[in-house]
C-alpha positions in Angstrom: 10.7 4.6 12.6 10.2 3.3 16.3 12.1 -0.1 17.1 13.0 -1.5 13.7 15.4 0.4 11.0 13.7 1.3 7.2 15.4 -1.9 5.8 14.4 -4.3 8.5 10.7 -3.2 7.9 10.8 -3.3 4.4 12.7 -6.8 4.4 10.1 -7.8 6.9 7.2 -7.0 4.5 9.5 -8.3 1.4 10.0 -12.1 3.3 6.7 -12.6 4.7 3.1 -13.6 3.1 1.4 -10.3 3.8 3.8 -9.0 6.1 3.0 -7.1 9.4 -0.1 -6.7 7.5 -1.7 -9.3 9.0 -2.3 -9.3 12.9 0.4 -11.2 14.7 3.3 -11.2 12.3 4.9 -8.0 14.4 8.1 -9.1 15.4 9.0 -8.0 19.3 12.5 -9.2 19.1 12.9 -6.1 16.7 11.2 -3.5 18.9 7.3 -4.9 16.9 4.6 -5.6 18.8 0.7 -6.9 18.6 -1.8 -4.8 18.8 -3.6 -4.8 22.2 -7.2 -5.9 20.8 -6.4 -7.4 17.3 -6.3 -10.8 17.8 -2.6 -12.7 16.2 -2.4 -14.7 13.5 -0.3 -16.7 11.0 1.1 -15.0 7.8 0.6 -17.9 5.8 -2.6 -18.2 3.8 -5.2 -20.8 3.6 -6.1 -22.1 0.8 -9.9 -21.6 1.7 -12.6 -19.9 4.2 -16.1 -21.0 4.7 -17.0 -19.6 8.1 -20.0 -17.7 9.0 -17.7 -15.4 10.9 -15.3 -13.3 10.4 -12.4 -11.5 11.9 -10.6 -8.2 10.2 -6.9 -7.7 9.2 -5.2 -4.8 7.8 -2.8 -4.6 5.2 -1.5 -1.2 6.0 0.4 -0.1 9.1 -2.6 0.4 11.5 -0.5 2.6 14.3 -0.1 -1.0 16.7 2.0 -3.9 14.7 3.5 -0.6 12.6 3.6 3.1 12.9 0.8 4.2 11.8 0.5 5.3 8.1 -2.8 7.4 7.8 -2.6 11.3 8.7 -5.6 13.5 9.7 -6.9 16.2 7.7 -6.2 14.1 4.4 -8.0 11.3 2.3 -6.7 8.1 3.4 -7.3 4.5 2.2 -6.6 1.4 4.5 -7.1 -2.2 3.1 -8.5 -4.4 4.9 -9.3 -8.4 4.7 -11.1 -10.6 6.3 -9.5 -13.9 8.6 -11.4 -16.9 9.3 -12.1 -17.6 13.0 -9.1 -20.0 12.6 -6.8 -16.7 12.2 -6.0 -17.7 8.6 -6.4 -14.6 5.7 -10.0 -15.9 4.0 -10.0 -16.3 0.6 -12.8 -17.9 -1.1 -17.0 -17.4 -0.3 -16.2 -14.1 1.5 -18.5 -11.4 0.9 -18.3 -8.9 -2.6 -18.8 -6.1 -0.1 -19.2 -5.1 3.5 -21.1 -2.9 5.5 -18.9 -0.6 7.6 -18.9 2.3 10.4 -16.1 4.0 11.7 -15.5 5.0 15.1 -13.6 7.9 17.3 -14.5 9.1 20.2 -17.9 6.5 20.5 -18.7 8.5 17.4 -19.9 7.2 13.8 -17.8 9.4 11.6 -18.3 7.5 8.1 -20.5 5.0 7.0 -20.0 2.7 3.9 -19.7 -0.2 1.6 -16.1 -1.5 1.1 -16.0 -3.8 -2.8 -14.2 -6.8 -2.8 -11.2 -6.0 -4.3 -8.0 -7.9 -5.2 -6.3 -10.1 -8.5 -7.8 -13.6 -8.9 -6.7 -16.0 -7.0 -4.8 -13.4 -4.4 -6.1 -12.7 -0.8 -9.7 -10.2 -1.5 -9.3 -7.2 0.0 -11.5 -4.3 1.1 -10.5 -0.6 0.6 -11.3 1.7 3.3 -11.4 5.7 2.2 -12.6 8.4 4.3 -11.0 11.6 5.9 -10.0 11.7 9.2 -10.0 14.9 11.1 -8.7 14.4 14.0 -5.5 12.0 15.3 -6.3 9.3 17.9 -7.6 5.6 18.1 -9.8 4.7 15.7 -12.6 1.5 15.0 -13.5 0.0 12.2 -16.6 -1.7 12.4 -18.2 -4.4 10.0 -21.1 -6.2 9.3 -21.0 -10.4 9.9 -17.5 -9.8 11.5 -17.0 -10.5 15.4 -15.2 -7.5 16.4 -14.0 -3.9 15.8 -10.6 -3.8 14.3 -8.4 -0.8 16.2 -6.4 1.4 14.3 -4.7 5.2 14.8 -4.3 8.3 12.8 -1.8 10.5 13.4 -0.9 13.9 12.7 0.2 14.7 9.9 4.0 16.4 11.0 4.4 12.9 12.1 4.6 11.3 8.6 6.6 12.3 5.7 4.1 10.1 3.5 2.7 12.5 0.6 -0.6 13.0 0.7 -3.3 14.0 -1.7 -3.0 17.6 -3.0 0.7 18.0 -2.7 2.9 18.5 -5.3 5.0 15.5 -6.6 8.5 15.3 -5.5 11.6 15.5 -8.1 13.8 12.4 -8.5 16.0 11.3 -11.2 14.9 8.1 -11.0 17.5 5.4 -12.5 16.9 4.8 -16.5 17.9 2.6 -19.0 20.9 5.2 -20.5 22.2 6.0 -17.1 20.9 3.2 -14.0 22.4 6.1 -11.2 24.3 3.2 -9.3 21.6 1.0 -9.5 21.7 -2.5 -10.0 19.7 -3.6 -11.7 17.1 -1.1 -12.1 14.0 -3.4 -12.6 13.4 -6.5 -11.4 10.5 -7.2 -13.6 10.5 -11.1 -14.4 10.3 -10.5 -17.9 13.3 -8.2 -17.8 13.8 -3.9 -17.9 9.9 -3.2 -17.8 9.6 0.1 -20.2 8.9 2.3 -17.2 12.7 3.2 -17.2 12.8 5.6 -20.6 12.7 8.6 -18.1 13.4 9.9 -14.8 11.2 10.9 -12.5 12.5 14.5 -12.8 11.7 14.7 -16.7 8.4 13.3 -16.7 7.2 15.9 -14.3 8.8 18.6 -17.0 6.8 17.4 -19.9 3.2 18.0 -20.1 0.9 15.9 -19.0 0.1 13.9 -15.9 2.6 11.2 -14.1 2.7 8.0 -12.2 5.3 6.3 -10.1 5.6 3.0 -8.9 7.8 2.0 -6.2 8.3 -1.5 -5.9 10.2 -4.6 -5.9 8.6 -7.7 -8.2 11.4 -10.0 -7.7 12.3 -9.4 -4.0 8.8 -9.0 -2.9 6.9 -12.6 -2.3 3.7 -11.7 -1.3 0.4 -11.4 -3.2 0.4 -7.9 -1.8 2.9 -6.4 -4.2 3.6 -9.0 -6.1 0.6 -7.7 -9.4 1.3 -3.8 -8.6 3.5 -3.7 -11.9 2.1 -5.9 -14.1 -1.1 -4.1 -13.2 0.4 -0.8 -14.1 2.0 -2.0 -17.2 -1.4 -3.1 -18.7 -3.2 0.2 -18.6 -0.8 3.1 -18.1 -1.1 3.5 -21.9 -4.7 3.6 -21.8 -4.4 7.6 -20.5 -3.6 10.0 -23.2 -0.5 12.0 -22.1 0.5 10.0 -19.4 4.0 9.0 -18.7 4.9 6.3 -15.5 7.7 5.9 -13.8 8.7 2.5 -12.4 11.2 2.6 -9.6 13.0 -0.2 -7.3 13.2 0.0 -3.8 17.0 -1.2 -3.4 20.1 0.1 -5.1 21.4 -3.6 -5.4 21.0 -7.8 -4.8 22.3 -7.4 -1.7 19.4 -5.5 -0.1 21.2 -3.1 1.6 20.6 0.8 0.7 17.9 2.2 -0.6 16.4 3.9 -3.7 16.6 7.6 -4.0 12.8 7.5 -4.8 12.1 5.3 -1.2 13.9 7.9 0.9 12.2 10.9 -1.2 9.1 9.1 -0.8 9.5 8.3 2.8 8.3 5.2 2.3 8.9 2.4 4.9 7.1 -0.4 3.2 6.4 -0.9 -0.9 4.3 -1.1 -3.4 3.2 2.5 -3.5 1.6 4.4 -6.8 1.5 8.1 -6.7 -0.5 9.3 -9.2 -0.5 13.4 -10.2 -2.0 15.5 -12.8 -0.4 17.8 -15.6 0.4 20.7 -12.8 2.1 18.2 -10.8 -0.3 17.9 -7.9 -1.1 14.3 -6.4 -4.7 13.4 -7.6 -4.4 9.8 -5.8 -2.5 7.8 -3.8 -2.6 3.2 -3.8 -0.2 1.8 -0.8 0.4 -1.7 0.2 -2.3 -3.5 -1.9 -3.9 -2.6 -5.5 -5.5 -4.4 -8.3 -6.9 -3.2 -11.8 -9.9 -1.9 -10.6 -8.1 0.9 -8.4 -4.8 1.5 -10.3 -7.2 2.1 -13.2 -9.7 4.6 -11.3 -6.5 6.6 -9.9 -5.1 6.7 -13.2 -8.1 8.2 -14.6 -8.5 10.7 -12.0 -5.1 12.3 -13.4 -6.8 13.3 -16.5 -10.1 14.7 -14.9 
């Protein structure tokens, strides 16, 4: 990464309430900086919107306050939300959908509806998903909101994010019988969650199809990744044959190395499900933000 080292990004996004999700949370001491047209704002979250206007955050790395996460050529999905014209993340009497147009090149290249998504009581957000074909600056355009939100796409030799279509990667994954240096292997509140029978490695070897979720429950405070487990853990057993994988981002308490599955991964932020069929190949993809609705669709789409 530019300016800021793999764990000072992901303990940025860990501490914060939405991270460098929201405009204006970049940090320029650390090499982070705002983007030129997305207008700052707290991290914190108000308790309630009622404007008639609206503003657009992102809660992925949008290429400005982050390097950009979304590669050309590929299916991509970036959250968005919606901020009050006081900067503040909006959470109640904003829309169930909006009505969207992406721009490159002073070109509409998609058109569509984004759902409200998001767990009750958390920050709504809206999933963007189209395919990009070309890098460069980006706009996202909405209906009832003030102005264009500016993002990039890159190419994609410039990420080492996996993308839809690839095959899975291998990693023995800590488990219950042998943690791999680990310590402790799940920070689930309610103790070892039961997505730590198997490595990584072994549930690709069996038959049928395979999640894995990165993430950190206890060291994460932000209603970002805070549900991503919990969510996973109330339907993974709804899809005949599949087995998921639940892996931590750091090896100890003391925050300090990583994973094996965050480096394999490439990931520079957390939670991230990876979702793949029996062959192994990625049939969907849920970073930074995810509720029922989407973990359940992607799950589904591994059986299809």
């Amino acid at each position: 990464m530019t300016g800021v080292s793999r764990r000072g990004f992901l303990t940025g996004l860990t501490g914060l309430v939405g991270g460098f999700l929201v405009p204006g949370c970049g940090k320029t001491s650390s090499g982070w900086s705002d983007p030129p047209n997305n207008k700052p704002s707290s991290s914190k979250i108000s308790p309630s919107t009622n404007q008639e206007s609206y503003q657009l955050g992102a809660r992925f790395a949008d290429g400005y306050l982050a390097p950009s996460v979304l590669a050309a050529g590929f299916s991509q999905r970036a959250p968005f939300i919606l901020l009050g014209t006081d900067g503040w993340p909006a959470i109640d009497g904003v829309p169930n959908s909006l009505q969207i147009s992406v721009i490159h090149d002073r070109t509409i290249i998609h058109e569509d509806r984004l759902e409200r998504h998001g767990e009750p009581g958390v920050t709504p957000y809206y999933p963007l998903v189209f395919t990009p074909q070309e890098p460069g600056d980006y706009q996202l355009l909405a209906e009832g909101v003030s102005s264009p939100y500016k993002f990039r796409v890159i190419n994609r030799k410039e990420t080492g994010l996996i993308q839809i279509g690839d095959l899975m990667r291998p990693v023995d994954t800590p488990t219950i019988n042998d943690p791999r240096g680990v310590e402790p292997i799940c920070t689930y509140h309610d103790g070892v969650c039961p997505l730590h029978d198997f490595t990584l490695t072994e549930a690709l070897d069996a038959e049928g199809p395979t999640a894995l979720l990165i993430s950190t429950p206890r060291f994460c405070q932000t209603d970002v990744c805070g549900p991503a487990l919990e969510v996973l853990l109330s339907l993974y057993q709804g899809i005949p044959g599949l087995t998921a994988i639940h892996a931590e981002v750091w090896t100890n308490e003391k925050l300090q190395s990583l994973t094996p599955a965050v480096t394999t991964y490439n990931l520079d932020f957390e939670p991230s499900l990876v979702v793949a069929n029996s062959r192994g190949a990625v049939c969907d993809v849920l970073h930074f933000a995810m509720d029922t609705r989407e973990v359940r669709k992607a799950l589904r789409r591994s059986v299809n």
